[in-house]
C-alpha positions in Angstrom: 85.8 190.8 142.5 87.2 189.1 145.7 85.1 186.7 147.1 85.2 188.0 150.8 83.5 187.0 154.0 81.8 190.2 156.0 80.6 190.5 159.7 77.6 192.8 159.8 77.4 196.1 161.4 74.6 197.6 163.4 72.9 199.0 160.7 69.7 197.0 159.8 69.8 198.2 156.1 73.0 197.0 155.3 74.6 193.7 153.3 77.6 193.6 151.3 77.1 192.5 147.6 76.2 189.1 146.8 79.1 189.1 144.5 81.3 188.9 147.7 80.1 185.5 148.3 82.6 182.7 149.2 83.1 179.9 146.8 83.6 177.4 150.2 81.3 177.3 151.2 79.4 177.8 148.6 77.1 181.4 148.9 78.5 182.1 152.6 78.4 185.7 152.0 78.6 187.1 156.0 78.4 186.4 159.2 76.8 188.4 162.5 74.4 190.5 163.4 70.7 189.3 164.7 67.4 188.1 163.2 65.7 191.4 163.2 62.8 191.0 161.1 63.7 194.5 159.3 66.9 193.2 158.8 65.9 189.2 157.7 63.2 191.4 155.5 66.1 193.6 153.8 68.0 190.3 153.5 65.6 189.4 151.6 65.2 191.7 149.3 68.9 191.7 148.8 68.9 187.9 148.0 70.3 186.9 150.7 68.7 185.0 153.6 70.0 183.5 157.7 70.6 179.7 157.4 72.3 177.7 160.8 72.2 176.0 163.6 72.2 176.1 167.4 75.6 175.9 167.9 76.8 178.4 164.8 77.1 182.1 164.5 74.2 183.7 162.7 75.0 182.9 159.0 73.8 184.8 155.9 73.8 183.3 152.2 73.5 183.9 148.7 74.1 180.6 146.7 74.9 180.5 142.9 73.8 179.0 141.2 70.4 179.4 142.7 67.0 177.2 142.6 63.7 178.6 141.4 60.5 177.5 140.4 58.8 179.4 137.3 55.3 179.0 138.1 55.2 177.5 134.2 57.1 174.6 135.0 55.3 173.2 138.1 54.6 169.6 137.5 51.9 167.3 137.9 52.2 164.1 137.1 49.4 161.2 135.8 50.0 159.8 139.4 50.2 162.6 141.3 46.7 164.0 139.8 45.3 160.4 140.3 46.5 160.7 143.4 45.2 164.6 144.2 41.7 163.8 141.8 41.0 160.9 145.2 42.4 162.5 148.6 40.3 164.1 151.0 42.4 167.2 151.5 41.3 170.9 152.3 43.7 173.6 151.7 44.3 176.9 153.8 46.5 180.2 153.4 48.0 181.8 156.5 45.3 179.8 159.3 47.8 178.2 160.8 51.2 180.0 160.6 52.9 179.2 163.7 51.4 175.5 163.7 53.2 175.0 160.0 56.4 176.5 161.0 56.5 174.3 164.4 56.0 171.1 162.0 58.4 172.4 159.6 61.4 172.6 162.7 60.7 168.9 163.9 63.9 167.0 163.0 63.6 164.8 159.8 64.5 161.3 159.5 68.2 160.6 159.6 68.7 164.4 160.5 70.8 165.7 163.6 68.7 168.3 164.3 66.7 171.6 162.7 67.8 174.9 161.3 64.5 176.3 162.7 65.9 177.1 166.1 63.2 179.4 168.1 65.1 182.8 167.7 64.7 181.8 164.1 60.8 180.2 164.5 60.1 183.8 166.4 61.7 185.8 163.1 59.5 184.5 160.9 56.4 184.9 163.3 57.0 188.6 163.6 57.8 188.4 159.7 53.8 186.9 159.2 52.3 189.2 161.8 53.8 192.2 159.7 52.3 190.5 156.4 55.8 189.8 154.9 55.5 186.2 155.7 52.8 183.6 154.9 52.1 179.7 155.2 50.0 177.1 153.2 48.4 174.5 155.1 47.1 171.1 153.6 44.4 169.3 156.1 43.1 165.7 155.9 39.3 165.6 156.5 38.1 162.4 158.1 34.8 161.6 159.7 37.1 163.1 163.0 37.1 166.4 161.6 40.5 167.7 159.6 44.3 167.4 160.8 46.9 169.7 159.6 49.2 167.0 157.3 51.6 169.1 155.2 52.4 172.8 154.3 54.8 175.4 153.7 56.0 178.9 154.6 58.1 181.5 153.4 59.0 185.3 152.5 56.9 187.3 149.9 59.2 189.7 148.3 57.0 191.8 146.0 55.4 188.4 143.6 58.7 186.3 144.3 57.6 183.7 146.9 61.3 182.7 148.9 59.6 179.5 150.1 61.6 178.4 153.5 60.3 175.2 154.3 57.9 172.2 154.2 56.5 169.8 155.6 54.4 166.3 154.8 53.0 163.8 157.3 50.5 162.3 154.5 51.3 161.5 150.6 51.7 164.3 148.8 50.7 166.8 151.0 53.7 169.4 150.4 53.1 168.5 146.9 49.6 169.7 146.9 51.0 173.0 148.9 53.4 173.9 146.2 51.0 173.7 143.5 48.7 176.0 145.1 51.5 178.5 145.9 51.6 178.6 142.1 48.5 178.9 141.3 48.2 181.9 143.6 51.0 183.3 141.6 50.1 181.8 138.1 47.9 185.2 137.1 51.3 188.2 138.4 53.7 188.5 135.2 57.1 187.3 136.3 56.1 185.6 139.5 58.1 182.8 140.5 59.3 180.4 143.7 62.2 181.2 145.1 63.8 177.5 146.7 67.3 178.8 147.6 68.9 175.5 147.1 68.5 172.4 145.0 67.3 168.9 146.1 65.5 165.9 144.1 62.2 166.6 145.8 62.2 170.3 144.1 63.7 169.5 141.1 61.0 166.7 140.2 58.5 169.6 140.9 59.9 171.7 138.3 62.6 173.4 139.9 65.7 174.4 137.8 69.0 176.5 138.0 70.1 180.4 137.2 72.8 182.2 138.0 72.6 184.2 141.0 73.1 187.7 138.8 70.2 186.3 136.8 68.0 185.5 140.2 68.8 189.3 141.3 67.7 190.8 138.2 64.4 188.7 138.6 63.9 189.9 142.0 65.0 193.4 141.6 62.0 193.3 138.7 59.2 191.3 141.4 60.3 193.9 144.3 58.9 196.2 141.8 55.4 194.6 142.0 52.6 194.6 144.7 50.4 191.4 144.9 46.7 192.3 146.0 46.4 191.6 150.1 43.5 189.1 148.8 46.3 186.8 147.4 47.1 185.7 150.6 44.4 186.6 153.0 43.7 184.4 155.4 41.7 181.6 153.8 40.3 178.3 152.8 40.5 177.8 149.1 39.0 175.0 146.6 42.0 173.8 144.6 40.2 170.9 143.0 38.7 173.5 140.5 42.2 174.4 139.3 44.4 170.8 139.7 42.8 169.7 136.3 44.3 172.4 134.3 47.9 171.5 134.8 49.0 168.8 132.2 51.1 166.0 133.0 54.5 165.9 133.0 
């Protein structure tokens, strides 16, 4: 099939094929439209997710291959549970949504500037309001009370979790987020983490490569399922009664 580049229509509902996606750049599969969280949301479900910046049309992607977590493979380490077994962190689900995505757009070090532009910051607030988005939040409690110091956000298509982004002002803090993202999940046959792309952070965490027709049969099978509203109701949650059953690795 010809690897083509699309501009999007009016109609919220529709993407063309994955399979249409360019080779260079790699997973650029069209270009257009707005971030209409029905359409984001149908993006989504398609495998295919809005990824630019300020000064670039609205971009849509589908990379192969493509980065995923099986909740399985998530690791913890002998220093990171040293580590975890210590801190005096308190973990939260969907508290503080729009405070974790505001963290996650700050520029990183050595960076030009963020992907998480407010048209897209607003998408994913409307996503959360409608219950199709959700956050983790990780907070240091001192004798000052507790400070949001890491977390992460993203999409929940049926029990695939399209994580979007993190953040980590204290050791670990993501770290401790993405474990507890799969521990939410551990219990849902077929659940997984959806990371789009591969860096070394994800990659020491347990994430690994499929093919993209591989990724869309998973998540044609997770669209099938319904995770109970208690999985991510709004929440604090005592992770250090779990962290001891992951093994190191």
């Amino acid at each position: 099939m010809n690897n083509t580049l699309h501009y999007l229509s009016d109609d919220l509902n529709w993407f063309p094929s994955p399979s249409h996606a360019l080779d260079e750049p790699a997973g650029l599969l069209a270009i257009g439209g707005d971030l209409n969280p029905q359409r984001v949301f149908n993006g989504y479900q398609q495998g295919i997710f809005p990824w630019y910046s300020s000064a670039e049309p609205i971009m849509w992607w589908s990379p192969d291959p493509r980065a995923v977590i099986n909740i399985s493979d998530i690791r913890v380490n002998k220093s990171l549970r040293k580590f975890l077994n210590k801190c005096n962190y308190s973990v939260s689900i969907n508290t503080q949504f729009d405070q974790v995505i505001s963290h996650c757009a700050k520029p990183r070090p050595n960076s030009e500037g963020t992907w998480i532009i407010s048209e897209m910051k607003t998408c994913y607030q409307q996503l959360h309001k409608s219950g199709h988005s959700h956050s983790i939040e990780v907070w240091e409690i001192d004798n000052n009370g507790k400070k949001l110091v890491g977390g992460l956000y993203g999409v929940l298509v049926g029990n695939c979790f399209c994580g979007e982004s993190m953040f980590s002002l204290k050791p670990n803090a993501s770290k401790l987020a993405l474990i507890c993202l799969a521990n939410l999940l551990k219990d849902f046959e077929g659940a997984f983490i959806d990371c789009q792309l591969p860096n070394p952070y994800l990659m020491s965490m347990g994430a690994s490569l499929i093919s993209r027709d591989l990724y869309l049969e998973r998540l044609t099978d997770s669209r099938k399922q319904r995770l109970p509203i208690s999985v991510f109701s709004s929440k604090f949650i005592q992770w250090q009664t779990f962290i001891s059953l992951y093994d190191y690795r």
